[in-house]
VOPAGU-2260 file (C-alpha; in pm, 1 decimal, decimal comma):
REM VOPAGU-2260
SITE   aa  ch    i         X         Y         Z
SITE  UNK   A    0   22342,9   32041,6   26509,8
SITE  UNK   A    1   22597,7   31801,8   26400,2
SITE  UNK   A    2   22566,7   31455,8   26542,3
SITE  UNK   A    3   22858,7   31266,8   26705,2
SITE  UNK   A    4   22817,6   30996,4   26504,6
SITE  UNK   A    5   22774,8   31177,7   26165,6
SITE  UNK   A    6   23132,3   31282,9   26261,0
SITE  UNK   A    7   23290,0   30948,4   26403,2
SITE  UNK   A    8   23142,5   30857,5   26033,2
SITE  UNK   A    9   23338,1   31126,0   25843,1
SITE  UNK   A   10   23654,2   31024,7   26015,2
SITE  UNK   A   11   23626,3   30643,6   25955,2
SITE  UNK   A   12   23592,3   30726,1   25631,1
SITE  UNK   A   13   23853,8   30999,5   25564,8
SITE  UNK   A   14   24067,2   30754,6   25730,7
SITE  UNK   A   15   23975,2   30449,9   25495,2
SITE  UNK   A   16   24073,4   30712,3   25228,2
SITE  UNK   A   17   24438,6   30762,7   25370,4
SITE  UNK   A   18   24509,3   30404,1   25427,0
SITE  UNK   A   19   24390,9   30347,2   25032,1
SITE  UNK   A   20   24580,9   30615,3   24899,0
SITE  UNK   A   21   24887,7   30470,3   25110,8
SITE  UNK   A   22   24851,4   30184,3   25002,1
SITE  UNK   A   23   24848,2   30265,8   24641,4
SITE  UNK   A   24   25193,9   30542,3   24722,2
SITE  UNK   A   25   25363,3   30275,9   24897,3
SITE  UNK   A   26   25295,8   30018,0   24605,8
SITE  UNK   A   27   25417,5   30248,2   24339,6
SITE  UNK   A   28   25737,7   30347,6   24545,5
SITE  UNK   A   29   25785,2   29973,2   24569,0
SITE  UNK   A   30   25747,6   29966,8   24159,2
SITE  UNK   A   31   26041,0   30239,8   24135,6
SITE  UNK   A   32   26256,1   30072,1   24391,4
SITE  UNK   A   33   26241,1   29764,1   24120,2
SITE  UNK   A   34   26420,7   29983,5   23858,5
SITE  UNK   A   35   26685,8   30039,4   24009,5
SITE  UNK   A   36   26801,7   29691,9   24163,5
SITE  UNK   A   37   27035,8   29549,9   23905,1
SITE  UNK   A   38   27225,4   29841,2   23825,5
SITE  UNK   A   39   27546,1   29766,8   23547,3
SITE  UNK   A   40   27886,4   29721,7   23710,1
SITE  UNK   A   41   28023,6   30031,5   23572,6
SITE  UNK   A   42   27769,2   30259,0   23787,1
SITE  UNK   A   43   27827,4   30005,2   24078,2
SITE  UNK   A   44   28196,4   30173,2   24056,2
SITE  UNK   A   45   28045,3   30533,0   24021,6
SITE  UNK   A   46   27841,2   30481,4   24325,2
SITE  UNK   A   47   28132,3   30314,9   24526,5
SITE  UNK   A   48   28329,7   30589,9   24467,1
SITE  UNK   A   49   28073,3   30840,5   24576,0
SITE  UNK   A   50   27996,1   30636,7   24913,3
SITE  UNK   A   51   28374,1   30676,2   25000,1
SITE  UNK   A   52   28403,4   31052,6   24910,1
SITE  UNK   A   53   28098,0   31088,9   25141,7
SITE  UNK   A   54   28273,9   30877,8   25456,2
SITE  UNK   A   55   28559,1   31095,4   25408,7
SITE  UNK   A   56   28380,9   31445,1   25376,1
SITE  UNK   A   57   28183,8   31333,4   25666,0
SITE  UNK   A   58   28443,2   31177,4   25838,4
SITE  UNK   A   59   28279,8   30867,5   25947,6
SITE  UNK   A   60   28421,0   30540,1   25929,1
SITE  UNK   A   61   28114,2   30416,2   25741,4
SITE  UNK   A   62   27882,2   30471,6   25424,7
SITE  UNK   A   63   27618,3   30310,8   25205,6
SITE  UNK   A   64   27369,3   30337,2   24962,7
SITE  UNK   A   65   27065,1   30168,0   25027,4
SITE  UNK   A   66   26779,0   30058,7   24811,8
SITE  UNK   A   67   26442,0   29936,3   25055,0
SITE  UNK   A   68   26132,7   29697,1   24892,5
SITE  UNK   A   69   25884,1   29602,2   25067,9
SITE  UNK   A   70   26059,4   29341,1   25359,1
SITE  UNK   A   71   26422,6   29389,3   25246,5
SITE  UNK   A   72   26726,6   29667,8   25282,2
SITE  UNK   A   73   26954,8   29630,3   24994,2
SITE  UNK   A   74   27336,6   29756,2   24962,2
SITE  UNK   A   75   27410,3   29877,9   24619,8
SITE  UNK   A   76   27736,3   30037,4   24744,7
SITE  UNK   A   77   27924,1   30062,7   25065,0
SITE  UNK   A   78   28213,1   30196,4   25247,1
SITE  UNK   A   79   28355,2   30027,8   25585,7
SITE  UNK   A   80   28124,6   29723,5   25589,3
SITE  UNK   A   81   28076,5   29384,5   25391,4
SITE  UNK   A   82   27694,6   29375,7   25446,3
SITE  UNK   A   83   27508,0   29313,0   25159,0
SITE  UNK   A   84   27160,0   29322,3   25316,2
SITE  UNK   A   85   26947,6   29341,6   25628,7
SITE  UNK   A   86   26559,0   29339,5   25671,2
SITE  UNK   A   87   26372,0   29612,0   25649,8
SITE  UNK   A   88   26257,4   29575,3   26007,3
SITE  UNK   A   89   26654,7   29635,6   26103,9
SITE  UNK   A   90   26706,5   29918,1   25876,8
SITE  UNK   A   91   26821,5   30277,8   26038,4
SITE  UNK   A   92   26727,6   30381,9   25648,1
SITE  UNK   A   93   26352,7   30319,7   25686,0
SITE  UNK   A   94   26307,7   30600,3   25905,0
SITE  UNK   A   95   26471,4   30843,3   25652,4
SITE  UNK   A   96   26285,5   30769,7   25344,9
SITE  UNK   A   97   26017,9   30916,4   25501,2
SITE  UNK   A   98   26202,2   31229,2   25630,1
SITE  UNK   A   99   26264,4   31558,6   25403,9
SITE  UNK   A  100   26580,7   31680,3   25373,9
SITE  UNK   A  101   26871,9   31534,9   25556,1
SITE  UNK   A  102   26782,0   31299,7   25879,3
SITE  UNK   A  103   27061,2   31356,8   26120,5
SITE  UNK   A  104   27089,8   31185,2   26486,2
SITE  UNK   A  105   27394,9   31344,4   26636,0
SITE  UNK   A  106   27322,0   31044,5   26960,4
SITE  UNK   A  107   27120,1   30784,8   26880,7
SITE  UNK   A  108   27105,6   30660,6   27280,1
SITE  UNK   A  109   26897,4   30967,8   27293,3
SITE  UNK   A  110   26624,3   30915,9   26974,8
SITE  UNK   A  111   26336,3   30716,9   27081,1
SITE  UNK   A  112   26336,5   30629,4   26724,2
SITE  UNK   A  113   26658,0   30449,4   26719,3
SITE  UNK   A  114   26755,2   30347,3   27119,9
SITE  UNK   A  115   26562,6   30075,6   27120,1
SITE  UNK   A  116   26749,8   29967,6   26803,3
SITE  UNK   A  117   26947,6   29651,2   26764,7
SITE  UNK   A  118   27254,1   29821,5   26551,3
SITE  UNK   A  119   27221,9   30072,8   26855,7
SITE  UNK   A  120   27185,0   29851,8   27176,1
SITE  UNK   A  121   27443,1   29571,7   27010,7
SITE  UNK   A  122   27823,0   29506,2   27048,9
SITE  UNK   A  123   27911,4   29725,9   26785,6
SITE  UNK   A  124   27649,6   30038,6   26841,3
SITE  UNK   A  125   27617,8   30282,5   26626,3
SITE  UNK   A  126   27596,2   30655,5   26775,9
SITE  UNK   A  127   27583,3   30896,5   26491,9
SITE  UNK   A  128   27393,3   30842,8   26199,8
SITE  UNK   A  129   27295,3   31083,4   25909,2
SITE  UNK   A  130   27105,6   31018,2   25594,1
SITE  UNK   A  131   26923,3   31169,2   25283,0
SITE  UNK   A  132   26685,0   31040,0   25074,9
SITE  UNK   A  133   26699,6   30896,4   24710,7
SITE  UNK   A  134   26390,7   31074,2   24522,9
SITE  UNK   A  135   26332,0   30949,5   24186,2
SITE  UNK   A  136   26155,1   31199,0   23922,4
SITE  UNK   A  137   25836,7   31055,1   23960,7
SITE  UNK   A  138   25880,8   31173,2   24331,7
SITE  UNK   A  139   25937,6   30849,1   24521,1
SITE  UNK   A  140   26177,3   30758,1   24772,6
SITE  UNK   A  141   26339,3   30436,3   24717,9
SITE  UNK   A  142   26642,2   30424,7   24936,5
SITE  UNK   A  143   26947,6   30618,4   25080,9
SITE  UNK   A  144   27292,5   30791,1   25102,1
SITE  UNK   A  145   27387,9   30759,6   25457,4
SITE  UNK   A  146   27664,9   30785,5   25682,0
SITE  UNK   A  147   27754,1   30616,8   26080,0
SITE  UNK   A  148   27991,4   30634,2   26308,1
SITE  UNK   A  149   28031,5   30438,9   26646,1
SITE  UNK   A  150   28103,5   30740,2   26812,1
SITE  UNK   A  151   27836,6   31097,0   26871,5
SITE  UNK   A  152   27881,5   31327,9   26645,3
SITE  UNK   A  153   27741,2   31566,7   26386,8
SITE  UNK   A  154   27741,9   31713,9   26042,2
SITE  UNK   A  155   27819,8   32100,5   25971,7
SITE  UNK   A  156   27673,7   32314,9   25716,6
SITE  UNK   A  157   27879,2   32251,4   25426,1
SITE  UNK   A  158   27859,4   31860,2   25523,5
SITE  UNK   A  159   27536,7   31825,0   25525,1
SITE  UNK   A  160   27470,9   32055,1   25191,0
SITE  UNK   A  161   27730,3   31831,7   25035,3
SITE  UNK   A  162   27563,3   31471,9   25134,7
SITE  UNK   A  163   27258,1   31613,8   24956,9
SITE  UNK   A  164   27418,9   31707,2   24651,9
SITE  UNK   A  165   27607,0   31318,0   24694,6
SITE  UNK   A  166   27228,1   31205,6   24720,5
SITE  UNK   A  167   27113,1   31374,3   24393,0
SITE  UNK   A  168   27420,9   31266,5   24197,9
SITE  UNK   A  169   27351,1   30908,7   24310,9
SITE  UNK   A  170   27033,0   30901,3   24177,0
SITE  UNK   A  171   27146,5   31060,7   23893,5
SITE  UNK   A  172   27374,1   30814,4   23818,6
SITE  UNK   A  173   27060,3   30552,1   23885,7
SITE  UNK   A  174   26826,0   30721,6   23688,2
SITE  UNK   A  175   27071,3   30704,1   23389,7
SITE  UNK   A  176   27142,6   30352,1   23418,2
SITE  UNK   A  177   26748,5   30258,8   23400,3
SITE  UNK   A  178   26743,2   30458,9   23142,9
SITE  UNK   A  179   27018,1   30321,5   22936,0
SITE  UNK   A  180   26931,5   30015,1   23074,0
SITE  UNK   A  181   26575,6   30030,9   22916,0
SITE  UNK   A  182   26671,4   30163,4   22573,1
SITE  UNK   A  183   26893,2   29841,2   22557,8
SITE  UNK   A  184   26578,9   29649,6   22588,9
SITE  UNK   A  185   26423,2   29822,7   22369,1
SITE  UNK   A  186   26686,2   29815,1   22134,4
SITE  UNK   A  187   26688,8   29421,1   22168,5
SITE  UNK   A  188   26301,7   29385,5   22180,9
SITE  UNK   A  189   26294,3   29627,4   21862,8
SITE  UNK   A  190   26609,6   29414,0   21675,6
SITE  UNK   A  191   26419,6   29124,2   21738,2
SITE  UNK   A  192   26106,4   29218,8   21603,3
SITE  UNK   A  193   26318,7   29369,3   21321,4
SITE  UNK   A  194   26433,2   29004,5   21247,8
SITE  UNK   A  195   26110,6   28885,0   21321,5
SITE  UNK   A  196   26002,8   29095,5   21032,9
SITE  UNK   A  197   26220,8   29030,4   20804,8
SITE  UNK   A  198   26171,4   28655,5   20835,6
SITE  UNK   A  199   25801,0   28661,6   20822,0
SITE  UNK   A  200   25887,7   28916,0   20478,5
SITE  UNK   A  201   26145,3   28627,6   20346,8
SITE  UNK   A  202   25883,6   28366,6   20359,0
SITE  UNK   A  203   25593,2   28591,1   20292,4
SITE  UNK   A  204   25775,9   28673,8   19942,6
SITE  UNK   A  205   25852,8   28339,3   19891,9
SITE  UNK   A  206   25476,2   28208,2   19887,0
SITE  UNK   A  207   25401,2   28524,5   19686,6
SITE  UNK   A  208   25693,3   28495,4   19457,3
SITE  UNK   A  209   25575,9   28099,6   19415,5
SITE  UNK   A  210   25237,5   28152,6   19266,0
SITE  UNK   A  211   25151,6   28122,0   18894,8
SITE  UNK   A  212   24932,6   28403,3   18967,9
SITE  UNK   A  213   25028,6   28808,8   18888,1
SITE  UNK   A  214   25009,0   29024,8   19225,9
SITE  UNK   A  215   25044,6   29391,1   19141,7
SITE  UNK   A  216   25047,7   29631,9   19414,8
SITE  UNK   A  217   24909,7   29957,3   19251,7
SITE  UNK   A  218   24902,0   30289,1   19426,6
SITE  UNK   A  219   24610,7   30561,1   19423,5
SITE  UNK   A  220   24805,5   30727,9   19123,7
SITE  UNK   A  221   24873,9   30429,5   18941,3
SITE  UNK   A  222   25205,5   30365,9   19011,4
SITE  UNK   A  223   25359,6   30009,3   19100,5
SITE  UNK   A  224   25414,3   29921,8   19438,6
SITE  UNK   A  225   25447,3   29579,0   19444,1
SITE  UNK   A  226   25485,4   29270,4   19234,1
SITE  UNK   A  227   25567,9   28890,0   19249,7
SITE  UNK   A  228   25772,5   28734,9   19024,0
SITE  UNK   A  229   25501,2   28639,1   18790,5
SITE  UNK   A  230   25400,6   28957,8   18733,7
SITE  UNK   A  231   25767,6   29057,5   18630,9
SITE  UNK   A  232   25799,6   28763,8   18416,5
SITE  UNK   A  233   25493,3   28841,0   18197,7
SITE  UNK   A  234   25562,5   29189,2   18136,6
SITE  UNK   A  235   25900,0   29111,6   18035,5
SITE  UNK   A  236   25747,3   28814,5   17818,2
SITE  UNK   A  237   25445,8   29026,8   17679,3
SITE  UNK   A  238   25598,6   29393,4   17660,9
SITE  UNK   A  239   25960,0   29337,6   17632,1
SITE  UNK   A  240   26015,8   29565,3   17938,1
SITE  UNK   A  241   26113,4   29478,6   18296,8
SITE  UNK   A  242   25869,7   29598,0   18524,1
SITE  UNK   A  243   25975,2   29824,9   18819,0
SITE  UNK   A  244   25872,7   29975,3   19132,4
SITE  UNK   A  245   25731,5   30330,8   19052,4
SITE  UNK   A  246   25627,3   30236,3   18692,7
SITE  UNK   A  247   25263,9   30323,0   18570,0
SITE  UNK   A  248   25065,7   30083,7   18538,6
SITE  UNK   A  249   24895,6   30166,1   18225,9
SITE  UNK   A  250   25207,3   30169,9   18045,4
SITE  UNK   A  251   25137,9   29760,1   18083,9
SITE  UNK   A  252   24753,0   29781,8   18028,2
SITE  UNK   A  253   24620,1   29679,8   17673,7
SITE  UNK   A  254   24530,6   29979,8   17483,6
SITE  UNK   A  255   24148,3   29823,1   17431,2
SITE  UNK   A  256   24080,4   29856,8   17841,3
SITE  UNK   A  257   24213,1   30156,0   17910,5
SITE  UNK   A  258   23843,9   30275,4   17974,3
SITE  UNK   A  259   23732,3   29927,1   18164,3
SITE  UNK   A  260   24044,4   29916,8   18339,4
SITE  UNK   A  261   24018,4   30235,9   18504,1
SITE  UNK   A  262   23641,8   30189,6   18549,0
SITE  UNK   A  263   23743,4   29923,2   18742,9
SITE  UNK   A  264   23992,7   30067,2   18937,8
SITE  UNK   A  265   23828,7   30356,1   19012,5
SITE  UNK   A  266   23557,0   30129,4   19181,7
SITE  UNK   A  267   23888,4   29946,7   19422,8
SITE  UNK   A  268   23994,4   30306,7   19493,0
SITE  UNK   A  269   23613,5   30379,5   19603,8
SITE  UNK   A  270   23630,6   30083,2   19815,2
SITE  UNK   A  271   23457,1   29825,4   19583,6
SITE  UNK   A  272   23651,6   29459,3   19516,3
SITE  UNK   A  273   23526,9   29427,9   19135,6
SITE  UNK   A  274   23640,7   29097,1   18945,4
SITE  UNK   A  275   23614,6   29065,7   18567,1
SITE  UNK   A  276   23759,6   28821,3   18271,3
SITE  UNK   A  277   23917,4   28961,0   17955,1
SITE  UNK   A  278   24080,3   28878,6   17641,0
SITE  UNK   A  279   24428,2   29045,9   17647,1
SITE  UNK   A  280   24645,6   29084,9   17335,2
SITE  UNK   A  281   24375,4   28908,0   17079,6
SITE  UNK   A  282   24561,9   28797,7   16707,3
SITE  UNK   A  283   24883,4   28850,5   16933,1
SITE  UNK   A  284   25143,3   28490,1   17004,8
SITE  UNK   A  285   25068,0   28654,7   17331,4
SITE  UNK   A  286   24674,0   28637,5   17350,4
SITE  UNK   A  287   24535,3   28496,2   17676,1
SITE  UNK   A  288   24211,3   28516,0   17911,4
SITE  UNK   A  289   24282,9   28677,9   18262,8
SITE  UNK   A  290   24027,9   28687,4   18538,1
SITE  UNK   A  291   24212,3   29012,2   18740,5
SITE  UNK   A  292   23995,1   29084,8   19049,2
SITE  UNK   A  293   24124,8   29461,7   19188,2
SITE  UNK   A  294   24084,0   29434,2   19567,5
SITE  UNK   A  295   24118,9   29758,6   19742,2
SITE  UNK   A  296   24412,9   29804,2   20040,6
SITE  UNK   A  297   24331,8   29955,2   20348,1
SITE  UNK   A  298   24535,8   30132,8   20647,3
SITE  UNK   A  299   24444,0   30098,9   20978,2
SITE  UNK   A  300   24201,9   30375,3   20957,3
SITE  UNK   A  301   24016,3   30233,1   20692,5
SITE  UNK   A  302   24153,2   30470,7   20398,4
SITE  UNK   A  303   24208,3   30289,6   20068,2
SITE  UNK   A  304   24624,2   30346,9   19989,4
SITE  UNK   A  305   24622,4   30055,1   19691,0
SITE  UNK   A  306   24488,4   29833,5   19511,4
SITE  UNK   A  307   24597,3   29478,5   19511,6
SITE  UNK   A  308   24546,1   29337,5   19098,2
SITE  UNK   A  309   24524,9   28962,4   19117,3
SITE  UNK   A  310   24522,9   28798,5   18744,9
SITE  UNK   A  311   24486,0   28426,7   18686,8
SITE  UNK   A  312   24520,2   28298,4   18348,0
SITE  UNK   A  313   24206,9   28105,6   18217,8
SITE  UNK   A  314   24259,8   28039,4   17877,6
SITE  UNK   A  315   24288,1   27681,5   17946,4
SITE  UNK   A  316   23894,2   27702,3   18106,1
SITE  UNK   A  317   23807,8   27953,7   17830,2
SITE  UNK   A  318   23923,0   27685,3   17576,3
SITE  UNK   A  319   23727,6   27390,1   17746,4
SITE  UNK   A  320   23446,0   27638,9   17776,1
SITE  UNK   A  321   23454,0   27643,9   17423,0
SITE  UNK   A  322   23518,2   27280,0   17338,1
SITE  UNK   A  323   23187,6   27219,2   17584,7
SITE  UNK   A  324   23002,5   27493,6   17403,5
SITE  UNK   A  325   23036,7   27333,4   17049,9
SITE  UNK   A  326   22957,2   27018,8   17147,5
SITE  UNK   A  327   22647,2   27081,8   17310,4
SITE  UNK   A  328   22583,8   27257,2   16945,3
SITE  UNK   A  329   22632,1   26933,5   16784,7
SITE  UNK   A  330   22434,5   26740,7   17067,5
SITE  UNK   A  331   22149,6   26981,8   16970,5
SITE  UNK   A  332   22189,7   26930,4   16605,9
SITE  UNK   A  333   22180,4   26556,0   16687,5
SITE  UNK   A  334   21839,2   26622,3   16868,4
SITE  UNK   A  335   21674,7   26800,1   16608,7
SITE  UNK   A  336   21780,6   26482,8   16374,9
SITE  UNK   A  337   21665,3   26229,6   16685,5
SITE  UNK   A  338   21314,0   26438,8   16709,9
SITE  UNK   A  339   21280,7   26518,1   16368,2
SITE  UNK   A  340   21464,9   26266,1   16087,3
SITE  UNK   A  341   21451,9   25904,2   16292,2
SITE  UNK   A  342   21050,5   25971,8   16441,3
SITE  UNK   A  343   20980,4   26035,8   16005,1
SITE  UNK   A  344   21010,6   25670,9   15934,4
SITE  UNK   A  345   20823,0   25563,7   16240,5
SITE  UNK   A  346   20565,8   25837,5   16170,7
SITE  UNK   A  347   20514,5   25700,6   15855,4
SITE  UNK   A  348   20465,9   25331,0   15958,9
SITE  UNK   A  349   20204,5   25421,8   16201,4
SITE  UNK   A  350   20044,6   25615,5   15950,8
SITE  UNK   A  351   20035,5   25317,7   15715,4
SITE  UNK   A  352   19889,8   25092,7   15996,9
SITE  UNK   A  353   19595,1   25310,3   16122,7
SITE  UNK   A  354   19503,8   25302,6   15750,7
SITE  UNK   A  355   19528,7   24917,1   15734,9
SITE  UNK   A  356   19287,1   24952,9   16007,6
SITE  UNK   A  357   19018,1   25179,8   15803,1
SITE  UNK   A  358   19053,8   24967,2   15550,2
SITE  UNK   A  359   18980,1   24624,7   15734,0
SITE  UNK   A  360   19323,3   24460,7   15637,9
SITE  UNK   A  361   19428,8   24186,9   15829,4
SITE  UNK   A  362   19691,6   23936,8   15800,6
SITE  UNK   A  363   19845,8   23727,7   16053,7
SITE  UNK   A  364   20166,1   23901,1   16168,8
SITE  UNK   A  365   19966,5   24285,2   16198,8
SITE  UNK   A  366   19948,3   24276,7   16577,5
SITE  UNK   A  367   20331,7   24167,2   16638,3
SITE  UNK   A  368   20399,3   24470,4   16339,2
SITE  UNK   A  369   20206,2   24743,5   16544,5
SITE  UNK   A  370   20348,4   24650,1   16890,6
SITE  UNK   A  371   20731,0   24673,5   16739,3
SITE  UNK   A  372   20651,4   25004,9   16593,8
SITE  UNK   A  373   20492,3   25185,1   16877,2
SITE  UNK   A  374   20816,6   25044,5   17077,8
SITE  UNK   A  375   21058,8   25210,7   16849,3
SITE  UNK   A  376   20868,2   25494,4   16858,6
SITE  UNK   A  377   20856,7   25542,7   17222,1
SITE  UNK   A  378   21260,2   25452,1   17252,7
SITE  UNK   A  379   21303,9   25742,1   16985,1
SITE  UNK   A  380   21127,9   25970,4   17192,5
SITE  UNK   A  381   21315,4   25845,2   17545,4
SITE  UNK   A  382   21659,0   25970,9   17386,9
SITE  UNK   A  383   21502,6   26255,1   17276,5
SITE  UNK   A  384   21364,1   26334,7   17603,9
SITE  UNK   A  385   21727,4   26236,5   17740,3
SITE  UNK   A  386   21906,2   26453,7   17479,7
SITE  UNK   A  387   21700,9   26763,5   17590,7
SITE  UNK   A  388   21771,8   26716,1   17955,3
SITE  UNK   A  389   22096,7   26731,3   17899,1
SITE  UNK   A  390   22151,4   27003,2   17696,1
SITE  UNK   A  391   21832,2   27169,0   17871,9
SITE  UNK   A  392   21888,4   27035,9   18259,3
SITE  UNK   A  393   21529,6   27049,5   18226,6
SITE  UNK   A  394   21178,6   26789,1   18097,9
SITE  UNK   A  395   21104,7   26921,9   17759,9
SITE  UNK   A  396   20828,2   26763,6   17613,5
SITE  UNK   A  397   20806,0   26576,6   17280,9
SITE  UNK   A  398   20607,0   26728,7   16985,8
């Protein structure tokens, strides 16, 4: 058996569930009602015109259009009254945006919904009032067509079919505007994005245009994508051609890397950034060392579309490379004379001395004599030692 308070349980929370999902309606019909608030003036024309064919098919001295958020009733177009807005709280409209099809009160004295009213009970009441709803797409109601007179009456058939038909035309007509409204935006955000672009691609160019550097953009079938102005201006220096978007690439590759070159570039395409220095052009006016690195170019998924060929010219380091190279020869040839020719002498000397020695011969400047030569001898090998270690970077020791 079911307890009484399992079930006052369910129905606290079934209704927690309705006021949530209210809530959440009631906030999204709010959202649509937003749309539609600053409509252009030539719809504000369209709907005036509509509200006065309505007042005159219904034959009431008065007719609106209505838009509600959440504290305020807003007039987007009215016939027979210069109000522009009243609260929510004082709308007759708030009652019919709840209501399906059209809400008609033929007295309003006699509607406990409405007799209580302030438009009713005032100076001016109002005793007949008829509305539909304004349903957008998405299903929510964001305001009204309505009609009022200060006198009872009602609508007929063909009235009332035709104030719904006014109702779907007017949000028709609303519905059009957002929408032309929000391709205009678009349109705008899109243009200025567009110039946005095209800036960032004016300056882009000009920092890649300004670089001594060659940038190639090369495609997965070798064709040119992309260059800077570098790149233009040695093919046409080196090859006589001008270099275009679309051209192969090999067609400006020196005939002696064809194979490295698309070793290499079969790597990029594989995903690998490979770097490598080569003479180009060798016993050419146009020989040079490049350092081209080939630095695969992704999408967004990852997927290799290009590869980006980056050449700096380093025949100027290649040169000093050189220069360094044959003078560290010479400073080891120097060495070899330092170790070899200037410690003979010396050698010699000391030789001579340690046989003095044996041989018992004194005389009275032999001490100062020996002390002199073993100091030369150890200077000798100190720039020995400090020839090695430079050439070296590392102690060598003295034979």
């Amino acid at each position: 058996m079911i307890s009484i308070n399992k079930i006052n349980e369910n129905n606290i929370f079934h209704n927690e569930v309705y006021i949530i999902l209210s809530m959440n309606t009631e906030q999204n019909r709010l959202k649509a009602v937003n749309r539609f608030k600053q409509p252009d003036g030539n719809i504000t024309k369209d709907l005036n015109d509509i509200v006065n064919l309505a007042a005159q098919i219904c034959n009431t001295p008065v007719a609106f259009i209505t838009l509600l958020d959440e504290d305020m009733q807003w007039f987007k177009a009215a016939a027979g009254t210069e109000v522009t807005c009243t609260t929510r709280q004082l709308s007759l409209c708030n009652h019919t945006i709840d209501h399906e099809g059209a809400l008609i009160i033929p007295d309003t004295t006699l509607d406990e919904r409405f007799n209580c009213h302030p438009r009713v009970t005032g100076e001016y009441p109002v005793l007949f009032y008829a509305g539909i709803r304004l349903i957008t797409k998405d299903g929510y109601a964001v305001g009204s067509l309505c009609v009022m007179d200060f006198k009872a009456g009602n609508l007929d058939k063909h009235q009332q079919n035709t104030l719904e038909v006014l109702g779907r035309q007017v949000m028709n007509l609303m519905e059009l505007n957002w929408s032309v409204q929000s391709l205009e935006k678009q349109y705008k955000k899109a243009q200025e994005q567009k110039l946005s672009v095209e800036d960032s691609e004016v300056k882009l160019k000009a920092i890649f245009d300004s670089s001594k550097d060659t940038h190639i953009l090369v495609g997965g079938n070798l064709e040119v994508l992309a260059f800077n102005k570098s790149a233009a201006d040695y093919i046409q220096t080196t090859y006589k051609k001008k270099l275009s978007l679309g051209d192969n690439i090999m067609n400006y590759t020196d005939p002696r890397l064809y194979k490295q070159f698309a070793k290499n570039f079969g790597l990029a395409l594989s995903g690998k950034s490979v770097k490598r220095e080569w003479m180009l052009m060798p016993g050419t006016v146009y020989a040079c060392w490049k350092e081209t690195s080939f630095i695969p170019v992704k999408n967004g998924h990852g997927k290799v579309i290009g590869i980006a060929l980056n050449s700096t010219d380093i025949t100027t380091r290649k040169q000093q490379e050189k220069q360094i190279s044959s003078q560290n020869e010479a400073l080891t040839r120097i060495a070899i004379i330092q170790s070899h020719e200037l410690r003979r002498p010396v050698a010699s000397l000391l030789g001579i001395m340690d046989l003095m020695k044996l041989e018992h011969i004194d005389f009275g400047y032999f001490d100062i004599m020996e002390l002199t030569v073993n100091e030369l001898d150890e200077k000798i090998r100190g720039i020995v030692r400090d020839s090695e270690d430079t050439l070296h970077c590392r102690q060598l020791a003295v034979a």
